[in-house]
N, C-alpha and C positions, 0 to 999 in steps of 0.2 A: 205808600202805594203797595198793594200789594198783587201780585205776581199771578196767573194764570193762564193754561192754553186757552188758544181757541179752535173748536172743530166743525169743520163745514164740510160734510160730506153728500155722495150719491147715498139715497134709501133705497131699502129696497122697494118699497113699492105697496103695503097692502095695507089696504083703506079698514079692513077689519081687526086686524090690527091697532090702528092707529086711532080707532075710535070704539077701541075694546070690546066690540061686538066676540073676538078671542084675545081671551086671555093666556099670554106668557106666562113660564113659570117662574120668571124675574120681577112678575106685578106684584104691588101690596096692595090687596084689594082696600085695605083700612084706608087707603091710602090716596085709590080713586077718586073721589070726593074732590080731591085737590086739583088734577086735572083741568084747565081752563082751552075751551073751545074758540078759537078765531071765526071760522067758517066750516059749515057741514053740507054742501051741495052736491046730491049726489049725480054722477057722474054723466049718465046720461041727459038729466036737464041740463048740466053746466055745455056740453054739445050743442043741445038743440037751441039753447041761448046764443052761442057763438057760431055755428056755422048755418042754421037752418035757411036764414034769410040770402044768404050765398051760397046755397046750395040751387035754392028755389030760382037764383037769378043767372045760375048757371043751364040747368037746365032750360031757362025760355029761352035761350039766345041759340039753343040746340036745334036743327033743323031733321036730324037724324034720331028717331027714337032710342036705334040700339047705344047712341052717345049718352044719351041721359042716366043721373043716379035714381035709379029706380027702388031703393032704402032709404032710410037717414044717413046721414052722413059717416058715424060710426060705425055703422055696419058697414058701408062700401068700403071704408077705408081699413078695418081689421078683421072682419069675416065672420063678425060675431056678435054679439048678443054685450051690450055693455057690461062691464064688471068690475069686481073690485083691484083686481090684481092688473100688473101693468101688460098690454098689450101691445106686439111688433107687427107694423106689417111686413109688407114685401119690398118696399122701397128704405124698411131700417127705420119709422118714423115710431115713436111710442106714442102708447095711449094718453099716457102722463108722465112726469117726472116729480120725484121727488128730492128734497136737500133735507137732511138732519145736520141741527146746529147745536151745539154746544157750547158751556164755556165752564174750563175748570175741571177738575176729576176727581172720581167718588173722594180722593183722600183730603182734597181742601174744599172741596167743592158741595157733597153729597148731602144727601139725608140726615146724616146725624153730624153734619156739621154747621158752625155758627154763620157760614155765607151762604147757604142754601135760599133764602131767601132775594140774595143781594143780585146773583145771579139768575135768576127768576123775573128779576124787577128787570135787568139788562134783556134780557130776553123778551120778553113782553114791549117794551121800549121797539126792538129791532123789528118785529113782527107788526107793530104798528105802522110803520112804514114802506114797510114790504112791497107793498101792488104799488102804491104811487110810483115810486123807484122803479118797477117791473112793470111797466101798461099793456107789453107782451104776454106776459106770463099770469094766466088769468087762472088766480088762486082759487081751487074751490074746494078743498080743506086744508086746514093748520091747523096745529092740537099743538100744546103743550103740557108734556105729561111732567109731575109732578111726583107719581106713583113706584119711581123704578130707582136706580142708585143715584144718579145723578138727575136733574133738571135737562131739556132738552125740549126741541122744536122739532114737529114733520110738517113740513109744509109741500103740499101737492099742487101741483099747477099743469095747466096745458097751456103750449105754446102756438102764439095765435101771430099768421102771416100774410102780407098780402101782396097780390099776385098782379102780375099784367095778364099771365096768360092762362086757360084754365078757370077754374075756380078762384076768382079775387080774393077770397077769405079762405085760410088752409090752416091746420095742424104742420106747423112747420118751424121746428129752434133755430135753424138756422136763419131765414131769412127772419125771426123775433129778436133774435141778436141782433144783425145787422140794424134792425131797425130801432132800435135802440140803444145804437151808436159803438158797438163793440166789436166791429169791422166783420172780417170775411172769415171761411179756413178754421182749420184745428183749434188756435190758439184762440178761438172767438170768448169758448165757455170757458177755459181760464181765466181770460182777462175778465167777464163777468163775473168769477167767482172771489178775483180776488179784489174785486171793487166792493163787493159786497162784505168781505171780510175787513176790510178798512173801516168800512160804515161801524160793523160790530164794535172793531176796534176802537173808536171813537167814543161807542154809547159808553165803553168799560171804562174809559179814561176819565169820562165826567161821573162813574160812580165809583172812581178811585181805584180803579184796576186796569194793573199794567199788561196790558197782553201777553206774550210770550211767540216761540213760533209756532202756527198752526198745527194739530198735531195730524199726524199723515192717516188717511181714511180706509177706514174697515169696509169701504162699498156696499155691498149684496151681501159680506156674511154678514152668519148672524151670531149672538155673544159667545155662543160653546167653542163656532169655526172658529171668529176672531181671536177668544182664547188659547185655543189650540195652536194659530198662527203665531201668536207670541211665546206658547210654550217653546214653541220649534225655532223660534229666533233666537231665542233665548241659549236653546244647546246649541246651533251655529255656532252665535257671538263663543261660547265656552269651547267648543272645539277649535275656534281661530285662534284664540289666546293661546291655546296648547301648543298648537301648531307653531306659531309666535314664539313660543318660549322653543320651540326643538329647533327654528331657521337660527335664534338667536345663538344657542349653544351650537350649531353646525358652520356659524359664520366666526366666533372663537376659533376650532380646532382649525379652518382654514388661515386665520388669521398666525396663528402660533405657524402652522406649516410653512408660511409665505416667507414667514422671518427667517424658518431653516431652510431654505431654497437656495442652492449656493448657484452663481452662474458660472462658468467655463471662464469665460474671459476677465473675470478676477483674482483667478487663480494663480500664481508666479509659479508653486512646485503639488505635487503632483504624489503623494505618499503611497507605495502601492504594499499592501502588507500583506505576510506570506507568500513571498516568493518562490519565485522554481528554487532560490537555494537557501530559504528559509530564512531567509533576513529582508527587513525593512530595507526596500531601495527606494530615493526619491529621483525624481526626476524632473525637468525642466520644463514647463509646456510644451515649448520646442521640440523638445527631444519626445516627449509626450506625441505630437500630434506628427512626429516624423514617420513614430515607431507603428502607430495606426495606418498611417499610410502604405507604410511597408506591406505590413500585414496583408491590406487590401488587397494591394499588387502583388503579392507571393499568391494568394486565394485562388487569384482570376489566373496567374498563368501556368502554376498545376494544372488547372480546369480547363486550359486551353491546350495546352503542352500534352495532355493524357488525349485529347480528344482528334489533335493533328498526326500523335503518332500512332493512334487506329486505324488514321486513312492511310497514311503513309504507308503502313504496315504493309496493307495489301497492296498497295502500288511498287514497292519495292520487291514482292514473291513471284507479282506479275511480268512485271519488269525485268528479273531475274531467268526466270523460267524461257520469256520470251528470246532473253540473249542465247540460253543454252540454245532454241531449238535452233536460231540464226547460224549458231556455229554448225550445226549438226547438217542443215539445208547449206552452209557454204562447204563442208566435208564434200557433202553430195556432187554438189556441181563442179569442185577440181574431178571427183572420179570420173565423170562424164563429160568432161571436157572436151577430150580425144574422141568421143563414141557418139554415135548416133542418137540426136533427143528427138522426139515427137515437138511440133510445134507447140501444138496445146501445153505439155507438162514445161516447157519452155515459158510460155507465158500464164501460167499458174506460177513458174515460180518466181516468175517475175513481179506478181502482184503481190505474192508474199512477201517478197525482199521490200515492194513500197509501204505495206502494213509493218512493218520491222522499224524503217526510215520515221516511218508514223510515230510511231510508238516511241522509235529515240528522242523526236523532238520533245515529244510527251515527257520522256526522262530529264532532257535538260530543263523544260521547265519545274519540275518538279524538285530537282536537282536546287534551282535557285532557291525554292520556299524552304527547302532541307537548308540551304545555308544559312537563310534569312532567320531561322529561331536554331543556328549554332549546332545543326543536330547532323553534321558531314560524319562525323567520327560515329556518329553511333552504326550510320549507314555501313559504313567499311566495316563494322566490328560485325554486323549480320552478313554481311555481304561475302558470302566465300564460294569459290568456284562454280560461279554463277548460279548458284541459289541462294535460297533465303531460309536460315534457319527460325525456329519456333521463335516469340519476340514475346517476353513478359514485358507487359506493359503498367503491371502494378509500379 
C-alpha cells in the first residue's frame, strides 16, 4: 500500500480561475487540455434555479409592498450584480463556498510522477458522488485541474436552507448542515468535513492508497503567501531548536551548580580562613551560629546605647543646671527669711520650688532607665558640682 496525504481545504473562491478564463503563473498551458470539467453553471442561473420560485412565494404572502424583494434574490441579498468572486453580506452569509481537495504531493504525487494518474482516477471517483452525499450544497461548478503540480479538485456550491419563517427556501450553511444531519454550532462544518474526508479515505484504500493525516490548509492564500508561510515556519522551527539547545546547555550549568550547593545544616565544622590572626580556625556550628548571634546583639546595642545616651545627655545638663538654680533660689529664701517678702514673689517662688519637685521626679525616673542599661557610673563621672560637663558620645 502505499502512503499519501490527504488535503481538504477552504478555496479561495474565483470562478475565473477555476475555469481558466485567468490564467496563473503556476499553469502549463500544454497541459490544459487535461483539465476535466464536472459542472460550469454560471452563477446567477444556478440562484434563479434555487431561490426564484421562494422568492416569488414570499413575496404573495406580503401584504405590505415596502416588505417585498423587489430584485432577484441575489441582489437583495449581497448588493450586487452576480459575480465571479465570493460575496459577504451583512448578516456573514457568502455567495458561495468553495473546498479544494487533494491527494498526495507534488513529490509522489505530481506531474512527472508514476501516480499522477492514480490519484486523478480517486479524485474523479470522490467528485462523482459529491451532490448525492451533499442535497444541500447545490454544486454548480467542479473542475479538476490536471494543468498545475499536482492533481486537485475546486468544487463550488451554494448552500440551500429551509425556513419556517421568512423566506422558506434561503442561502443558508448553517441550517444545510443541520439538515443533513451534522447537527447545530461551530463544530457543524468540521464534523462535515471530516465525513467527507473518510469517504476520500475510503476511495484511496480500494485503489491501494493508504492515507496519511490530513495535511493542514493554506485557506485563501495563495502559492507565493503559502510559500512564504512555510518559509517563515521553517526559521521558527530553526530558531526553537537553537533556543532548545541554549535552555538545554543553561539547565547543565544549573545542574552542576545544584550538586555544589552546600546546605548549613549538614555542615558539623565550619573552616574560616584568613583570620584576624592569620591562621585557619575551625569551628563548631554551635559555636558558629552563637558567635553570629553575638554579633547581632553587640550591633543592635551600640545602636541603641549611642542613641539613649544623646537623650540622656540632655536630660542630665538640664537636670543639673536646674539643681544649681534650686540651690541658688533656696540661698535666696534663708536671706529673706527674717525680712519682709511681697506675697506675689512668695508665691512665684513657690511655683518654682513645685517645677523643681517636678523635675526631680522627672530625675528619679530617668534615674531608673540610667540604671536599667548599667549606665549610673557614667552619670556620676559627668556629673560634678551640679553641672554637666561636654559628653563625647563617640
Amino acid at each position: 500500500m502505499k502512503q499519501k496525504s490527504i488535503s481538504f481545504c477552504q478555496g479561495k473562491g474565483s470562478l475565473t480561475h477555476n475555469n481558466r478564463e485567468f490564467i496563473a503563473e503556476n499553469v502549463d498551458i500544454e497541459r490544459m487540455k487535461n483539465n476535466i470539467t464536472f459542472v460550469q453553471q454560471p452563477i446567477a442561473e444556478a440562484y434563479e434555479m434555487l431561490f426564484a420560485e421562494s422568492t416569488a412565494r414570499y413575496n404573495a404572502r406580503q401584504k405590505r409592498s415596502d416588505r417585498k424583494i423587489k430584485t432577484i434574490y441575489y441582489e437583495s441579498l449581497f448588493g450586487c450584480k452576480s459575480c465571479n468572486t465570493v460575496r459577504t453580506a451583512n448578516d456573514k452569509r457568502k455567495s458561495f463556498y468553495e473546498d479544494v481537495v487533494q491527494i498526495g504531493m507534488k513529490d509522489d504525487s505530481g506531474f512527472n510522477t508514476d501516480d499522477v494518474e492514480l490519484v486523478a482516477d480517486c479524485l474523479k471517483e470522490y467528485m462523482a458522488g459529491f451532490q448525492e452525499r451533499n442535497p444541500n450544497f447545490h454544486v454548480f461548478n467542479a473542475v479538476l485541474h490536471m494543468d498545475e503540480a499536482t492533481p486537485h479538485l475546486h468544487i463550488d456550491y451554494i448552500p440551500v436552507g429551509h425556513y419556517k419563517r421568512g423566506q422558506d427556501t434561503q442561502n443558508g450553511i448553517a441550517q444545510a448542515l443541520k439538515e443533513m444531519g451534522y447537527g447545530e454550532g461551530k463544530q457543524a462544518i468540521a464534523r462535515w468535513r471530516a465525513s467527507e474526508v473518510e469517504v476520500l479515505g475510503q476511495i484511496c484504500e480500494e485503489h491501494g492508497i493508504t492515507p496519511t493525516e490530513p495535511q493542514k490548509s493554506r485557506g485563501t492564500l495563495t502559492i507565493p503567501e503559502y510559500k512564504e508561510q512555510i518559509h517563515k515556519a521553517d526559521e521558527l522551527a530553526q530558531q526553537n531548536e537553537q533556543a532548545q539547545a541554549k535552555l538545554s546547555e543553561t539547565q547543565e550549568i544549573l545542574a552542576v551548580a545544584e550538586k555544589k550547593k552546600v546546605k548549613l545544616s549538614a555542615i558539623d565544622d565550619i573552616e574560616v580562613k584568613e583570620s584576624l590572626f592569620k591562621k585557619n580556625i575551625t569551628l563548631s556550628k554551635e559555636d558558629y551560629e552563637n558567635l553570629a548571634n553575638l554579633a547581632k546583639k553587640y550591633v543592635t546595642s551600640v545602636r541603641d546605647n549611642k542613641k539613649l545616651t544623646a537623650q540622656n545627655a540632655e536630660l542630665l545638663k538640664k537636670i543639673a543646671n536646674l539643681e544649681g538654680m534650686i540651690a541658688e533660689k533656696n540661698k535666696t529664701l534663708e536671706k529673706y527669711t527674717h525680712s519682709t517678702i511681697s506675697r506675689s514673689f512668695i508665691k512665684a517662688e513657690q511655683q518654682r520650688i513645685s517645677e523643681v519637685d517636678r523635675l526631680k521626679r522627672s530625675l528619679a525616673k530617668a534615674m531608673a532607665v540610667i540604671d536599667s542599661y548599667g549606665l549610673s557610673d557614667v552619670y556620676e563621672n559627668y556629673r560634678v558640682n551640679g553641672t554637666v560637663r561636654n559628653i563625647n558620645l563617640e
